[in-house]
Structures are given as C-alpha cells and as structure tokens.
NURO-669782 format. One record per residue (C-alpha): y, z, x. Coordinates in steps of 0.25 Angstrom, whole numbers, plus 2048, in hexadecimal, padded with zeros to 3 digits. Example, Ala and Ser with C-alpha at 12.3 -4.5 7.8 and 13.67 -1.06 7.14 Angstrom:
REM NURO-669782
> 7EE  81F  831
> 7FC  81D  837
REM end
This chain:
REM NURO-669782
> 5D6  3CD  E34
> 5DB  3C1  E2C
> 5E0  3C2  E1D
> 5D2  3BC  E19
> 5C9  3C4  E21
> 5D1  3D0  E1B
> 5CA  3CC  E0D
> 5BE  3C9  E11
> 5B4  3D4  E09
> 5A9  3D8  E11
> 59E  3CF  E0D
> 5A8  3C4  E13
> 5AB  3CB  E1F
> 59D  3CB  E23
> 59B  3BE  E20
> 5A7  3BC  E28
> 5A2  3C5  E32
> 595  3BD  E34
> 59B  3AF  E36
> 5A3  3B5  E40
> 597  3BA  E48
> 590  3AC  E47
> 587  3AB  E3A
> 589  39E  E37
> 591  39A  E2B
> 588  390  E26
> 57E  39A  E25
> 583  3A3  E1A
> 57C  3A5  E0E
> 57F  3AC  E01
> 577  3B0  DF7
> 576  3B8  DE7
> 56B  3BD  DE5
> 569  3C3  DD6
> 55E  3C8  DD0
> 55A  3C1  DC2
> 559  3CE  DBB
> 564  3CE  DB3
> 571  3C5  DB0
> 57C  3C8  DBB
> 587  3D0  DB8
> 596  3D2  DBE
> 591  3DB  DC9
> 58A  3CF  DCE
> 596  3C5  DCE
> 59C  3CD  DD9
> 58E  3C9  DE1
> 58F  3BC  DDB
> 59E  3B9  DE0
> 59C  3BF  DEE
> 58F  3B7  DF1
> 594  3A9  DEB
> 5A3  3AC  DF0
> 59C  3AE  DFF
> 595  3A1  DFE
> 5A3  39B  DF9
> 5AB  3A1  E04
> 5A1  39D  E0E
> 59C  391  E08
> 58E  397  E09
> 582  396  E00
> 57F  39F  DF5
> 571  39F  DF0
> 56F  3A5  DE3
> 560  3AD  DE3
> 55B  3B3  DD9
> 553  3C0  DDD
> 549  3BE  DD3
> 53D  3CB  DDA
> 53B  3D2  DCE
> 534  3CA  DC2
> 534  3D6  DBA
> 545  3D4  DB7
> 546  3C6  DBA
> 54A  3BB  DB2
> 54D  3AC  DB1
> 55A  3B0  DA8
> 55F  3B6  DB2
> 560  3AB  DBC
> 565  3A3  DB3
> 570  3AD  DAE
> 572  3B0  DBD
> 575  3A0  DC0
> 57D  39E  DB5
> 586  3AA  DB8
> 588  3A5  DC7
> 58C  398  DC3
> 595  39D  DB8
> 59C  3A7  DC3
> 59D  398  DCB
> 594  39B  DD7
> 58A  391  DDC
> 57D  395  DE4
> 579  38D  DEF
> 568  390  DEC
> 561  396  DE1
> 557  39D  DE6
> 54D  3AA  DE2
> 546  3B5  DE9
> 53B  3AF  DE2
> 53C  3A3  DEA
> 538  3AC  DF5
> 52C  3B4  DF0
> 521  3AB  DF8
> 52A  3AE  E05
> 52D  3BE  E02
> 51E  3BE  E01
> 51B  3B9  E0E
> 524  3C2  E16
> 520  3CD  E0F
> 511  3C9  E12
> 517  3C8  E20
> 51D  3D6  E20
> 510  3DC  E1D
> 509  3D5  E27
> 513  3DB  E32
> 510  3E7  E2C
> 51E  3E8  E24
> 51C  3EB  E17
> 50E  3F0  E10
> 509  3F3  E01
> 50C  401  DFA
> 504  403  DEE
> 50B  410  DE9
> 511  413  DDE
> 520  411  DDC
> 521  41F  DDB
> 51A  423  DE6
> 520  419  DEF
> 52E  420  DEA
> 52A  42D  DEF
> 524  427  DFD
> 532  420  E00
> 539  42D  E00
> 547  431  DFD
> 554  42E  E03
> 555  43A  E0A
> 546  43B  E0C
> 53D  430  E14
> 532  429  E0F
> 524  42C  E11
> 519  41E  E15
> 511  41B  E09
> 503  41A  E08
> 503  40B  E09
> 50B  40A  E15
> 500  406  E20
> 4F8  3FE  E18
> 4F4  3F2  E21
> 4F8  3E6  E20
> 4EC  3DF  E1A
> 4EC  3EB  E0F
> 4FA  3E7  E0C
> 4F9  3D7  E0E
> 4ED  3D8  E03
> 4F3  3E1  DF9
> 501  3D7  DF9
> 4F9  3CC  DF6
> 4F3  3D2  DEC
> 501  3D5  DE6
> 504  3C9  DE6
> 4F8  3C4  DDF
> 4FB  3CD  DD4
> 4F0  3D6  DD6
> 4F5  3E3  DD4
> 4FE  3E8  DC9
> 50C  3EC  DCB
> 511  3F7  DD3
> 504  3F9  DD9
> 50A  3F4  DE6
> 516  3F0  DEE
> 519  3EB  DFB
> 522  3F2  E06
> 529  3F1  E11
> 524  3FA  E1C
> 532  3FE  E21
> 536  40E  E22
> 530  41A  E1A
> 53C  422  E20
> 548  419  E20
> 557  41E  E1C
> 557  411  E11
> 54C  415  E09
> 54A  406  E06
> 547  403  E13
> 53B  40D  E10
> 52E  403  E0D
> 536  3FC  E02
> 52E  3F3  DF7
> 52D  3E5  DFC
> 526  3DD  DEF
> 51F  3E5  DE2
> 515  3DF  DD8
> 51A  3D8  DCC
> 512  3D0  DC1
> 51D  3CA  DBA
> 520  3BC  DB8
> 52C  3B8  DC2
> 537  3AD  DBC
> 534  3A4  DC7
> 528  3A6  DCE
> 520  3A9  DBF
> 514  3B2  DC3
> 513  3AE  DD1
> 514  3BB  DD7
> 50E  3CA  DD5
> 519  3D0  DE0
> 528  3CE  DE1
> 52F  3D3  DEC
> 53A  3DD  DEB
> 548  3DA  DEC
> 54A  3E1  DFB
> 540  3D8  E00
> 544  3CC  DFA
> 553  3CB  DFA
> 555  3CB  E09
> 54A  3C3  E0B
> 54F  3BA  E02
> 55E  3B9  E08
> 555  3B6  E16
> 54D  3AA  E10
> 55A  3A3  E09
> 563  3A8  E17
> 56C  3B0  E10
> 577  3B4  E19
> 57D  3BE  E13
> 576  3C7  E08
> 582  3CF  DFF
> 57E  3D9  DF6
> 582  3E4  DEE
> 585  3F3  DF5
> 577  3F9  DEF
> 570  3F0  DF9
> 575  3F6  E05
> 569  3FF  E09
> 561  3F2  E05
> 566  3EC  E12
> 55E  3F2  E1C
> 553  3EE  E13
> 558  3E0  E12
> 559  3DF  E21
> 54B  3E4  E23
> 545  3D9  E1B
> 54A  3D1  E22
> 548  3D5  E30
> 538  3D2  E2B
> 53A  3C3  E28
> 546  3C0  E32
> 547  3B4  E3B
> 554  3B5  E44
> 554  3A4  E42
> 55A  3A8  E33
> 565  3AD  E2D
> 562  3BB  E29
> 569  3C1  E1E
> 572  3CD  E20
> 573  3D7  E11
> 582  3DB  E0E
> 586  3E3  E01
> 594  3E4  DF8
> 597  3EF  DEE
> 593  3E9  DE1
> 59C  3E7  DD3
> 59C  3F4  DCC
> 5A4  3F0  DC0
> 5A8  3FD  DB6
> 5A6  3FD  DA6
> 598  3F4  DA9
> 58A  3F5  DAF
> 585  3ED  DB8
> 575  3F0  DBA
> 56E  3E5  DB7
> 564  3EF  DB0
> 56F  3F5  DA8
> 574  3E9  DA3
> 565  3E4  D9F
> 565  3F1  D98
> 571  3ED  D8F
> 56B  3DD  D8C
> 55C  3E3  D8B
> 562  3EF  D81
> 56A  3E5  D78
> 577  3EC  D7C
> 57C  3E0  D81
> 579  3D1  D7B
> 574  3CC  D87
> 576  3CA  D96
> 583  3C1  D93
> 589  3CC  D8A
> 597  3CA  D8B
> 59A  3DA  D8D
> 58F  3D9  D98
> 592  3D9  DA9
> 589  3CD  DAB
> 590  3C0  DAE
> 58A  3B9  DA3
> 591  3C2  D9A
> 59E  3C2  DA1
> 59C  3B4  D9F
> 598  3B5  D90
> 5A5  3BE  D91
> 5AF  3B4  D94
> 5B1  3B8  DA2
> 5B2  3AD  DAC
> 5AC  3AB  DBA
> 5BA  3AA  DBF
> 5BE  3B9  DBB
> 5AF  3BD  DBF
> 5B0  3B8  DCE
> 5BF  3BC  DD0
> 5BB  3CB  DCB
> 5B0  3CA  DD7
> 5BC  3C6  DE0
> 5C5  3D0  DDE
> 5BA  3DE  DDD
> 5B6  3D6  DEA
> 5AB  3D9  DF5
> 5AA  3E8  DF9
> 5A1  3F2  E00
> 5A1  3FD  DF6
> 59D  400  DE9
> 5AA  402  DDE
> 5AB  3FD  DCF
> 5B4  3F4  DCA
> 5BD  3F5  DBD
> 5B5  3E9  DB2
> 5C6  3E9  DB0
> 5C7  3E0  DBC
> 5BC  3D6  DB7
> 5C2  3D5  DAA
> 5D1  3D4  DB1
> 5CB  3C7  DBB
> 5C7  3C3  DAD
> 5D4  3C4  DA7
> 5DB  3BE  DB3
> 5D2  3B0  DB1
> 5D2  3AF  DA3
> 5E1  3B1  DA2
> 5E1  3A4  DA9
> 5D7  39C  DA3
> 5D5  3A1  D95
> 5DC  399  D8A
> 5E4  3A2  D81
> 5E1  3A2  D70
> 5E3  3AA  D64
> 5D8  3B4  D5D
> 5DA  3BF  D53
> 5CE  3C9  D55
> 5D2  3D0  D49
> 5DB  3CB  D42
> 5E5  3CD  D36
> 5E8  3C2  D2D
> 5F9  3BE  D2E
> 5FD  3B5  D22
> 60C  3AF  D25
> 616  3B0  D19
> 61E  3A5  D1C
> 616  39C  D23
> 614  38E  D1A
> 606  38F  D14
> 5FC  385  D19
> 605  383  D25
> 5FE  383  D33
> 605  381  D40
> 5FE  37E  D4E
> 605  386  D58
> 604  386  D68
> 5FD  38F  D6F
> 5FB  390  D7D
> 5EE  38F  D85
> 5EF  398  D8F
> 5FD  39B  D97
> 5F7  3A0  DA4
> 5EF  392  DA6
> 5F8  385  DA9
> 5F6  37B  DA0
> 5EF  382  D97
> 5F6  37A  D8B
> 5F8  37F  D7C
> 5EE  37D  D6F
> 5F2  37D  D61
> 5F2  38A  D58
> 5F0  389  D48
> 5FC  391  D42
> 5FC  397  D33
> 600  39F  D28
> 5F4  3A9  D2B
> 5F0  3AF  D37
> 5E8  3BB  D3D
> 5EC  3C3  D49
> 5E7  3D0  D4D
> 5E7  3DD  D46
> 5ED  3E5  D50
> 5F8  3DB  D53
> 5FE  3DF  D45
> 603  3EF  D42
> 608  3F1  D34
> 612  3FC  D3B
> 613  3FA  D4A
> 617  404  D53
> 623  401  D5C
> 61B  3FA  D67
> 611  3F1  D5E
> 616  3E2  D63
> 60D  3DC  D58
> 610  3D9  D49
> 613  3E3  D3F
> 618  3E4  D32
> 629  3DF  D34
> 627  3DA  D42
> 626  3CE  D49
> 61B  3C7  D54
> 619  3B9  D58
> 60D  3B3  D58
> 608  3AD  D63
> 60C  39E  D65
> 610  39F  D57
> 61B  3A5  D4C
> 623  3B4  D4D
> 61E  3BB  D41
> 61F  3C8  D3A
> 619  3D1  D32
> 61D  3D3  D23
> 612  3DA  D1C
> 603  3DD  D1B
> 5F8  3DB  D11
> 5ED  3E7  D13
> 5E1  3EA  D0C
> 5DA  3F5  D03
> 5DA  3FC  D10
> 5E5  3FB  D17
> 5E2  3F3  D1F
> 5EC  3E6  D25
> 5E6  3D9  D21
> 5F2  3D0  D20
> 5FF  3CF  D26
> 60B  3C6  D20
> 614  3C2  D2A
> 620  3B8  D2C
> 621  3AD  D35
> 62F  3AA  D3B
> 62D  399  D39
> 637  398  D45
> 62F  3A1  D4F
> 625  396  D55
> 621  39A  D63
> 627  38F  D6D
> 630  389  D63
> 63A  38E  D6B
> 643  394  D5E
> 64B  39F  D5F
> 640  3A4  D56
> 636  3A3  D61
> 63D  3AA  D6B
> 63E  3B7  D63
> 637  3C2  D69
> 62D  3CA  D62
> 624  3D6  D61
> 617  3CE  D66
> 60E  3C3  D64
> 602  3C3  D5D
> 5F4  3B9  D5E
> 5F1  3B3  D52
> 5E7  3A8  D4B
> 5E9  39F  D3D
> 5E0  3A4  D34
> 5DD  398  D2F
> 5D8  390  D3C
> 5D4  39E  D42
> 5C5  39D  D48
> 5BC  3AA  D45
> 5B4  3AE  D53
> 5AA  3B9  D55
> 5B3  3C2  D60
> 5A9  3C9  D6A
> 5B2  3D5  D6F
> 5AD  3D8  D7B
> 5B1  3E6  D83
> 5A9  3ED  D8F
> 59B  3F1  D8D
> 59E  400  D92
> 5A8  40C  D8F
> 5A4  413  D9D
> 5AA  40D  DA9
> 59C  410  DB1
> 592  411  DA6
> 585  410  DAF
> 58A  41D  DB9
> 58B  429  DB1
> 57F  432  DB1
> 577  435  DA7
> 57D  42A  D9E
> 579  41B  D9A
> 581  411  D9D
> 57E  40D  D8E
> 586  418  D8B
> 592  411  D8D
> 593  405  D85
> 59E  401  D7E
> 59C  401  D6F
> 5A7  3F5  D6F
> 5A4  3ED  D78
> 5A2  3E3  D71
> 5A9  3E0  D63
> 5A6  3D5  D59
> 5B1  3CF  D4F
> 5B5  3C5  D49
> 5C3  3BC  D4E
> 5CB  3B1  D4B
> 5CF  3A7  D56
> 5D9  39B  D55
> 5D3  38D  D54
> 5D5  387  D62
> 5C7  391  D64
> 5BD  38B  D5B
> 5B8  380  D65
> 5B7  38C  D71
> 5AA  38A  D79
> 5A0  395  D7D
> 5A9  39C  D8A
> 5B7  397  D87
> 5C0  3A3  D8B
> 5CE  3A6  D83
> 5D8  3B0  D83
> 5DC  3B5  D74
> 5E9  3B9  D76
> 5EB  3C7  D75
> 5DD  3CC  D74
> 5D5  3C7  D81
> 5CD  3BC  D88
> 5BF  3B5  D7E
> 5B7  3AB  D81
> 5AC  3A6  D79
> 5A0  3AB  D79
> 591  3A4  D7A
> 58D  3A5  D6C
> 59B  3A0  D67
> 598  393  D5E
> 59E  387  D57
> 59D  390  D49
> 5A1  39E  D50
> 5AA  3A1  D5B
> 5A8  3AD  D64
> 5B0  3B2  D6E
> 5AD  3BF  D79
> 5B9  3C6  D7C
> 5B8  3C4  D8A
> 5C4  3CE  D8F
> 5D1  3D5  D8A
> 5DF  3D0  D8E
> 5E0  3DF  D94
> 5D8  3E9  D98
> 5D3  3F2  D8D
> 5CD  3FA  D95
> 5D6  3FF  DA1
> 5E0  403  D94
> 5D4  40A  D8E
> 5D0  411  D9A
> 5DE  414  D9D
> 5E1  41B  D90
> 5D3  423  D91
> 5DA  428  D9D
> 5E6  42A  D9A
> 5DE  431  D8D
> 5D6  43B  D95
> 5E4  43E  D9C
> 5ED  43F  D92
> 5E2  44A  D8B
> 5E2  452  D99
> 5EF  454  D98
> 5EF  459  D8B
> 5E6  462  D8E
> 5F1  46A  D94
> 5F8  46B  D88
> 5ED  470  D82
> 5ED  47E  D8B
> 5FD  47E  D8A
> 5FF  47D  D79
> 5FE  48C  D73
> 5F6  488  D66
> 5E6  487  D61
> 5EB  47A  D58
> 5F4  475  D63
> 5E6  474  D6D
> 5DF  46E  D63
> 5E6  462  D60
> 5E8  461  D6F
> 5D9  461  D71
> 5D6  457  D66
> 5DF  44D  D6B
> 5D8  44F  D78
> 5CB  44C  D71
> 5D0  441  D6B
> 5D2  43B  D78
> 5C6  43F  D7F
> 5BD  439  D74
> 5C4  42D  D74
> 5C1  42A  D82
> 5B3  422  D84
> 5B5  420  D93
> 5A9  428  D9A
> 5AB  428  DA8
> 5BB  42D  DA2
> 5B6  439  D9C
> 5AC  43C  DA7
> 5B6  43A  DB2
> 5BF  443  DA8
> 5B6  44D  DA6
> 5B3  44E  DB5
> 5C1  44D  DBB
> 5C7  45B  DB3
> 5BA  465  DB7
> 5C3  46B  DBE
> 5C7  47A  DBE
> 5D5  477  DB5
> 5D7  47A  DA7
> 5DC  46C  DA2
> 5D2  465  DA9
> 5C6  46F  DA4
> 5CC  46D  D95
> 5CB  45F  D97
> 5BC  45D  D9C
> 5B7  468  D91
> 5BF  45E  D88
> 5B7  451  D8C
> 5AB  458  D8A
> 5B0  45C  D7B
> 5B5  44E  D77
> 5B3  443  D7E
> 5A6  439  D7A
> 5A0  441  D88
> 592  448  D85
> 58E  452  D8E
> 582  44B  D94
> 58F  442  D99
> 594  44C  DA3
> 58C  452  DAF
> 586  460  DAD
> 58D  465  DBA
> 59B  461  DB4
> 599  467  DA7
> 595  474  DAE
> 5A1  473  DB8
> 5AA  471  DAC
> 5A6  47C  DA4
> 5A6  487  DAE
> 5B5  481  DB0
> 5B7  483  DA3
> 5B0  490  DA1
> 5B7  498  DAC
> 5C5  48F  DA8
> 5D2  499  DA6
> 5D4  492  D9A
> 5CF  497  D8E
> 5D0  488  D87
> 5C6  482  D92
> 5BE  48E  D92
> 5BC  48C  D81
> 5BC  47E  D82
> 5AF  47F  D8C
> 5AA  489  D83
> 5AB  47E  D76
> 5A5  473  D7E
> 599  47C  D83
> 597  480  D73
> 598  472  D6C
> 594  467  D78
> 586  464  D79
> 581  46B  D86
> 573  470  D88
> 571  47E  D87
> 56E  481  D96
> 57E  47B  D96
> 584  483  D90
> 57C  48F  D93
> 582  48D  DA2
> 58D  493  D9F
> 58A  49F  D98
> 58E  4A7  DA4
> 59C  4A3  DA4
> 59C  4A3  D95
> 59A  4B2  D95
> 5A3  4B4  DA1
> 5AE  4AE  D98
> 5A7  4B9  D8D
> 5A7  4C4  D94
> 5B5  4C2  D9D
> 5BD  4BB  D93
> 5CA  4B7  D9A
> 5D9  4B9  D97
> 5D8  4AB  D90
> 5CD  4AC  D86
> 5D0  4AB  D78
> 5C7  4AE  D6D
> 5C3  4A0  D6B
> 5BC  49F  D7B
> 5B5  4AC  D76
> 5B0  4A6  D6A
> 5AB  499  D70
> 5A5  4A2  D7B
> 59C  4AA  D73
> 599  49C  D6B
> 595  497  D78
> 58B  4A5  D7C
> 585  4A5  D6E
> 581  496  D6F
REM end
C-alpha cells in the first residue's frame, strides 16, 4: 500500500474501493443533509468538512438539502442561518434542494406500497402501538390493523391527507417484521398527521412523512452515491436499504448508507434540544452567543473558518465514538490567529502611571509592530505621554523574588517604548494603589540602538496613553460549563454546570489605531489574549469579545485541581502518622480547604470513586469529599455510598471508623440511609476494638440515638 493510501480514512477508502470495482467516477455524488430545527453547531462542522472535503477531493457535487419533514420545529431561520454558516466555513453546494421538494413523489410510492400490500394504516395509540412493537429482547406482536385491505387503507390515507382526521388518530407503516432483531425493522412509522403550516409548502399538506422514509428515498431521487452519516444511524441502514429495495430501478445509482463517530466535544453540549433549552430559557442571548457551540457563535466569537475546518482535519474521520479536548479547538485557533492577527495595546484594568520627569504636554509617536509572525505586516504609530495606564496586576508594591513586572525600586520596559521604574505610589482612603510615579530613563527608547536600549530588564509591560486611550465595553468571555461532561451524570441537569463566569463585562482602554475597527476585525492585545469586535460594536462604542487566551487557562486549572486532589491524599498520611488532636486538625482543615476549592465534578466523582477501596488513606479521603467538597449526597450513587461506608465502618482505623460515623450524623441522608447500618453500628458497640477511643463511642451512641 502506497504513503497516500495509508492515510486514507475509511470513508475514502471505500470511495476508493468503489472506483476500483468500476462505479463510475462521474457518478459520485455528495450531499449535507440538516435538518432546519436549530442553527448548526461544531459537531456539525466535522459533517460539514467531510461531505464538502469529498466533493473537493473527488471533484464531485455536493447538494445541500434541507430535511424539512417536521413543521412542528421547522423554520425559515434556520435555513437561512444554515446557508450562511456554510458559506462562511467556505464550502459551496452544487443544488439546494428540500425533502419538501419531494412530498408529491414520497406520496406516490407510499400510495404504491400499499397497493402491493407493503405498508397499511395503524389507528392505535402511540402507547399501544409501544407495547405491540415489543422489546429488544422480546418480539413484537401484529397489531390489530395489520391486515386491513388495501382499499381500507387507500381510503383512510387519502383521508389523511385531506386533513380529515385529527392528529395521532392514524399513521401509516410499513408491513415489514413484527419479530425482527432491529426493532426498527418492526412495522416502523412511514408518514403521521400534522396540521401545521410548513415554511415552504404553507398548508399544502395534513401528512408528513418520517425521516426513515424520506431520507433514503431522497438520496435515490437526487442519485446520491454515497450517504455518510453519524454512528447512531447504523441500525438505521437495514432500514434505509429496505426503502429502497421498494422503489429501485437497477438502471439508477443506488445509494449505499455509511456512518462516522460523530464530534463529542467535552466542557459543551451538543443536542440541539439542549441548546434551544439555553436560547428559549434566556440563558444564553441567542443562537449566536459568543460562549455557544453553534458556528454562528464561534463566529460572533472571533473564531475563523480557517481554524474550524483545520480542527475537523486533525480529530479526522473514525469509526468510533471518543471526545475530544475543546483545548484542541482553541489551540487550531491559536495557531491561525497567531499568523493573521495584528498585535495592539489594551489595559483591561488598569492603573494610572504619571512620569516624573517626562516634559509636560510632550507626546511622542513611537513605532510599533503589526504583527512579527506575518511578513510584511509593516509598523503603525503609537501616541506616547506623561500618563498612562497599565494593568493592575503587572504592578506589586513589594514583589517577590520571581515577579518580572514593576514594583516599587525596580525597573521594566515598556513595550516599543522607554525603561521605567517605580518611585512611589499614591493610595486612597482604602489603601488601595491608584497611582504610580515612575521615572523614564530619556535614553532608553526601544530601537535607538543606545547602550541604554540594550539593557536588560525585569519584563515588559503593555500600556496606553491616557490621554488618546479609547474606552471599549470588553466581553470576557470563558467556557459555558465547569463539568467536562455536563449532560452525562445521572440524576443531574446539564444546567447544573454553568459557569457563573462565563461571561464578564467591564470596561477597557484601547490605543487609538482601534477606533476605526469594524464589526469582526481580529487583534491580539498583547499580553492578555485574541478580541475581535463584536456585532453591536458602533461608531460611538467599541466592543470587543474576548475570543481566546494566549494559554490555556484551563489545562493549568485542571492541572492544579489535580495535583490538588493529590497533594491532600498524601497528606492524609500524615494525618494517621502525627501524635496529637490539634496536629489532626489543622491537617484536615487544610484538606478541606482544598477539597472546597475544587468545582470540577467529574474530578471529585472520579476521586471519590477511585479510593472505595479497603485502605485507610483512601477510605479517610472519600469520607472526606463527602465532608467538604461542594458534592451533595444526591451526587453520588446510592451503591457507592453504601460500599463506602461499610468500608469504613469495619476499617482498622479508629479515625475512618469516627469519620464515617460524623458524616452519617451531619450529612443529609434519608433516614432508611443511615438506618442501613445500624447493624454494624452496634457491632462496633458491642465488640469495640483495640482502637476505639472514647470519641468513636461518643459519636456511635450519637449515631444509635438519632
């Protein structure tokens, strides 16, 4: 096998595979097929990217159609968003097509699957027609309406789709296999009644036919060669190949269904009905949201098609199901923006520095480089004066020995300007830092090329003239969720996992070369991360999104909640090792100091879950989530709790044994809880061991008595 067979993915190999055998090159056809229930989000790029990078590849069309079958959800936004997200992403579809182009046709063979006795009117109840289809390890049973002729059935479908019956009183099925395996294959629905107005067709119809039925067919009609969908379609294939052997003529191409393990993306969701959830519920302003997964508010963000399609390209085309790190989104972003992105000066929050000794009224324009990672990205002018602002944090009044920013008696440079430093500072009633007097060394310009210049110092710092500086409204922008997975944890709701801060509205100071940017412009501001403007940025008021970090704020997060958790496991150990009360005490404080500060909830659950294990340490640990981290006990599963306890309860250690005892006493269990474990409560009464200490005894007959 050559280099470029080798990285083919699958989806190409059996493209590959099929020219090979003879289908005719000409003849393949691509298409994307989204429903217009929702805007797409970044789970649909991948989709996107494959269909329209096969069509490149292969120099194939690509029709774009919409599967517009259900009124009920459908809207004319929603193809427009849709269209507009694909050209923005830089695809182009060879036909715009619908499944409501197809409604007349879709009648017709259904009408033609009756008459060869293929498919038949149910008129039972959805909940009725549940219990019929069986189970998946139980078969169906026929419904009462299976064997109605066909004139019974002819008649009552055109009067469905006259409108003359009210919805859910009928649907029509296929007459496929009450006992099949695939339980889909067991009579499944074909079209259901529906009086709502349709986007396109208006009030045309009274029936609209079920996605099962019409997608196939659809593909067969526009001689789509090769279907690609996601992983949850594949017990749909047998299905989608028996819709077709109905209608098919061996003159035609006939489509072949394939599917891909979809994007699962961590720190998001990606159902469509969860993400209507957030717009409908006001959680989110809109669709477009910048802290949304759609690709309307990726774009809003400042992300770039560019970093979008290369993210697709490098998670590439697989099999099976896995999630991928939102870090690597966010890195492909970083990685495009770095190139294209010119570099300027903001201060976020920022501290008034007044030169001493520079001449008042004076103003220099200094150079300042666009962007050093693009050639030829030239140098503007930068307004220079006796008061600026820089950030807050970048000045210390007493620095520790590794601060490389100002503070009082030390010098920085500021960037593309003068080496400063720090004389004294001006508080207010509260102590607080509100100006900083510094002295400029006048022979210090950047790129003179003085010995001045070349002196090395602590840092550089970012800075603006106050007196040309540009107020912005600043969007700081962060990940909706805390949770890594915040749709998968039982008993939970996803909404239980927003991020307080994720977004964060203040008020910034830009240099001057910013007040003529345009809706979208991008700009790195030095030091602090990638902006670009936002949509309701005018003439009179600038606002900028906060489109990504210069790092990964996150990885270091997570890495320090981990190292966290691990660093208070091993001081556990201590804790059974030192010989006082007081000496425990302070050890399990600083351990719930830790353990409260941590907000990652798939960290304290994996935690949590990982040290039920018959060790003390471990056992200390676990009754120690329960005790201080922001867990409730609704969080953990029942079964855990109890294996944990009976650990504890029958531990050697008279520490875990009382710590168990504690958290049964204060947490908030049910009765019936705690009541479980009366038995080996009174064991520990009745046979206390060579390690009980008063205190266990104490908390056991606290324990009894509740």
């Amino acid at each position: 096998m050559s280099t470029e067979e080798k990285s083919l993915h699958f989806i190409e190999q059996i493209i590959e595979d099929s020219l090979a055998s003879g289908f005719p090159k000409d003849k393949l056809r691509f298409r994307f097929p989204p429903e217009p229930n929702g805007y797409l989000h970044i789970g649909h790029a991948k989709s996107i990217c494959l269909n329209f990078g096969l069509g490149l590849k292969y120099n194939a069309p690509v029709n774009l159609r919409f599967d517009d079958t259900n009124p009920a959800k459908e809207e004319q936004e929603y193809v427009d968003a849709i269209k507009e997200d694909l050209q923005w992403l830089g695809f182009n579809w060879a036909e715009e097509r619908y499944a409501s182009d197809y409604f007349q046709q879709l009648y017709d063979w259904a009408i033609l699957m009756i008459k060869k006795g293929k498919a038949y009117v149910d008129s039972q109840s959805s909940e009725d027609m549940a219990t019929q289809k069986g189970t998946p390890t139980q078969p169906g049973v026929d419904g009462p309406y299976r064997n109605r002729s066909v004139e019974e059935n002819l008649t009552l479908f055109e009067a469905m789709k006259k409108g003359d019956f009210p919805e859910g009183s009928h649907v029509l099925r296929a007459k496929i296999d009450m006992s099949s395996t695939n339980m889909l294959m067991r009579d499944p629905l074909m079209y259901r009644v529906l009086h709502r107005h349709h986007h396109r067709t208006g009030n045309d119809w009274k029936i609209y036919p079920m996605y099962d039925f019409a997608h196939g067919q659809s593909d067969y009609i526009e001689q789509i060669s090769h279907s690609i969908c996601t992983l949850e379609f594949v017990m749909h294939r047998e299905l989608y190949n028996w819709f077709l052997d109905q209608i098919y003529d061996d003159k035609k191409v006939r489509p072949n269904q394939y599917e891909f393990a979809r994007l699962n993306l961590n720190y998001t969701v990606m159902s469509k009905r969860k993400l209507l959830q957030l717009v409908k519920e006001n959680i989110v302003n809109g669709w477009d949201d910048p802290r949304m997964p759609t690709i309307s508010g990726l774009r809003r963000r400042g992300y770039t098609a560019n970093s979008i399609r290369k993210f697709c390209d490098i998670i590439g085309v697989a099999k099976r199901e896995n999630i991928i790190d939102v870090s690597l989104l966010e890195f492909c972003l970083r990685e495009d923006l770095n190139k294209t992105a010119p570099r300027v000066m903001a201060v976020l929050d920022p501290v008034k520095v007044i030169i001493t000794n520079y001449p008042v009224g004076q103003e220099e324009l200094l150079d300042a480089e666009n962007n050093q990672e693009e050639e030829g990205a030239g140098f503007r002018k930068v307004p220079f004066s006796k008061e600026l602002y820089i950030e807050r944090e970048d000045f210390l009044e007493v620095a520790p020995a590794k601060f490389f920013r100002l503070s009082l008696g030390n010098e920085v440079r500021l960037k593309n300007a003068y080496i400063i430093k720090a004389e004294k500072i001006i508080k207010d009633s509260e102590g607080n830092c509100i100006e900083i007097h510094v002295t400029y060394d006048t022979d210090s310009l950047s790129g003179s090329g003085s010995e001045a210049a070349k002196r090395k110092v602590a840092g550089t710092l970012h800075w603006v003239s106050i007196q040309h500086a540009v107020e912005a409204e600043v969007r700081l922008y962060d990940r909706l969720f805390i949770d890594e997975a915040p749709d998968s944890h039982k008993e939970k709701d996803f909404l239980d996992f927003m991020n307080s801060k994720s977004l964060q509205i203040i008020k910034g100071f830009v240099e001057p070369s910013l007040s003529s940017a345009k809706s979208g412009d991008k700009f790195q501001f030095q030091r602090l991360g990638y902006f670009n403007v936002d949509k309701d940025s005018t003439a009179e008021k600038l606002v900028f999104n906060k489109t990504v970090g210069l790092k990964d704020a996150w990885e270091e997060k997570g890495k320090k909640e981990e190292n966290s958790i691990n660093n208070a496991l091993k001081e556990i150990n201590k804790y059974f090792k030192v010989g006082t009360r007081e000496e425990r005490i302070v050890i399990r404080k600083a351990i719930g100091e830790t353990l409260s500060g941590i907000a990652n909830y798939s960290l304290l659950q994996n935690s949590f879950k990982k040290n039920i294990n018959n060790n003390k340490t471990s056992l200390l640990f676990a009754q120690f989530i329960l005790k201080y981290s922001s867990l409730k006990s609704a969080d953990f599963e029942k079964e855990d709790l109890t294996k944990l306890y009976l650990m504890s309860l029958r531990s050697e250690s008279t520490f875990v044994r009382s710590r168990a005892l504690l958290n049964l006493l204060n947490l908030e269990y049910e009765s019936d809880f705690v009541n479980s474990f009366a038995a080996e409560i009174l064991k520990l009464k009745s046979n206390p061991t060579k390690t009980t200490t008063e205190r266990e005894s104490e908390f056991i007959e606290q324990v009894l008595n509740k």
